[in-house]
N, C-alpha and C positions, 0 to 999 in steps of 0.2 A: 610549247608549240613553235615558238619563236627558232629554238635551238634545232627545230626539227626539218623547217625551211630551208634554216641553213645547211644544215649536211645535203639536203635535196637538192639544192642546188649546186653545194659544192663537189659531188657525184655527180651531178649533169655536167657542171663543167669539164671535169677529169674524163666525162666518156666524149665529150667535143674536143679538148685537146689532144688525145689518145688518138680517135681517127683521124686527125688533122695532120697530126704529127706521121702515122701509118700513109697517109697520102702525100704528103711532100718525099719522105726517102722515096715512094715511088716515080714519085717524078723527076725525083734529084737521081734518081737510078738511070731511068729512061734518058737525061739529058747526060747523062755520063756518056752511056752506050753509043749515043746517037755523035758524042764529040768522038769520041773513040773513034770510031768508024772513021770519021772524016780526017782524023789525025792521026793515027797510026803509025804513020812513017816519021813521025817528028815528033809522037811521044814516045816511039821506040830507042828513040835517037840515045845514044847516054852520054849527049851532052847537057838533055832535057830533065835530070834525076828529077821524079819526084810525078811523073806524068806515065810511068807504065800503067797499062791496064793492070797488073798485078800489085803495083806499086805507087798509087797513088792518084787517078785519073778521079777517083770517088769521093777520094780526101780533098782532092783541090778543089771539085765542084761543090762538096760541099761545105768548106771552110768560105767559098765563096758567098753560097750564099746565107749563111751565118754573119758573114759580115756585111749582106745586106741590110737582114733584118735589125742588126745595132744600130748602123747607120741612119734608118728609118724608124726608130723609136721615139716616139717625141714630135715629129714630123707631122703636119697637121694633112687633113687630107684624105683621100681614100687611100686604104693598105692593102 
């Protein structure tokens, strides 16, 4: 019974991280787009590599906030 908890719960969790995980790329998409838009002419720039919408505008925002969340591990507090 014991063993059997636990996979139930361990399945609950994996389908809460799964949609969590499916909602943040959406919003790390949406804040992509949204900096895009605003920045365009200066992530077009190639002295900015690494900031094209083709080449990278997705990866910075997201590497960004991956590095929030390490940063905030451990951190007492509401997350």
């Amino acid at each position: 019974m014991l063993e059997d908890e636990q996979n139930r719960i361990n399945a609950e969790a994996t389908a809460d991280h799964t949609l969590t995980y499916g909602k943040r790329r959406t919003e790390l998409q949406s804040l992509a787009d949204l900096w895009y838009q605003e920045n365009k002419n200066w992530a077009e720039d190639p002295a900015h590599e690494g900031y094209s919408k083709s080449h990278g505008t997705y990866k910075q925002i997201e590497e960004a906030a991956n590095d929030g969340n390490k940063k905030a591990e451990g951190v007492a507090g509401i997350q």
